[in-house]
C-alpha positions, -999 to +999 in steps of 0.1 A: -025+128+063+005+135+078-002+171+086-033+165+103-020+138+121+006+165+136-022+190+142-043+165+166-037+166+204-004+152+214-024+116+230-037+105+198-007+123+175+020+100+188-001+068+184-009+085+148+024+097+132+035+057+145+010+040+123+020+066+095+057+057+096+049+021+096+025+021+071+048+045+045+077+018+052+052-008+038+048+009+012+084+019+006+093-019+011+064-031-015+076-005-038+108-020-034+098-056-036+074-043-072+109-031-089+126-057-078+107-087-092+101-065-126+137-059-128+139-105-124+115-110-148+126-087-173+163-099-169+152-138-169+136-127-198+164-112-221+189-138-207+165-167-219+162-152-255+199-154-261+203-186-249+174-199-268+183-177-303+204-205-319+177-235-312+155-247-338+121-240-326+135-210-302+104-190-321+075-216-304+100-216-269+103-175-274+061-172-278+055-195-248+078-179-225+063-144-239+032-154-230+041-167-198+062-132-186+027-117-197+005-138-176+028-128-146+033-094-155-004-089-158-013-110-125+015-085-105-002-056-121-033-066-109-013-077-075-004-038-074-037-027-081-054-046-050-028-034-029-031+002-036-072-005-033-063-016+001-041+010+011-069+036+000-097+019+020-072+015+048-064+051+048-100+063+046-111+042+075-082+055+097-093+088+088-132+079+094-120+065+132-098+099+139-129+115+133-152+091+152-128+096+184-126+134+175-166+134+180-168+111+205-139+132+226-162+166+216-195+146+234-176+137+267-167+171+270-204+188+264-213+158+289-188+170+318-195+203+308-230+202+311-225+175+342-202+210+358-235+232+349-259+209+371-236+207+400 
């Protein structure tokens, strides 16, 4: 994307490489963010077992908060996954508008062109 964003005319290349850079910090930042609230979970996770280790029923306490950091886990998975869905249809329609205006720019110029011709 990047490269053919460089090879376009310098009017819609600027506007281009702009959106790129914004849109690969968002996804540096939600990279960032991902790691981040893994890294929480897992930690809140390991520090609660060896709190709870000497409690009586630190086996039903354990199970529930497994099941708990699963259900999160599996809902930020699937958090992930819709977010890289929507970067992809994002990207593709970006791409399907570059080559809308690169049509649209090629039919304005057979137009003055042939406008030229008549004159």
């Amino acid at each position: 994307m990047d490269l053919e964003a460089r090879s376009l005319q310098p009017n819609v290349k600027v506007v281009l490489l702009a959106k790129l850079r914004e849109y690969k910090s968002d996804l540096n930042n939600l990279k960032s963010e991902h790691k981040r609230l893994a890294s929480a979970n897992s930690n809140q996770a390991a520090r609660d077992d060896l709190l709870e280790s000497g409690m009586a029923d630190a086996m039903s306490v354990s199970a529930n908060q497994r099941g708990r950091l699963m259900m999160s886990t599996e809902r930020l998975n699937e958090s992930s996954d819709r977010i890289k869905e929507s970067r992809r249809t994002m990207l593709e329609t970006e791409e399907l508008g570059v080559s809308i205006l690169q049509d649209l720019h090629q039919q304005r110029q057979s137009l003055l062109h042939a406008n030229d011709t008549n004159k």
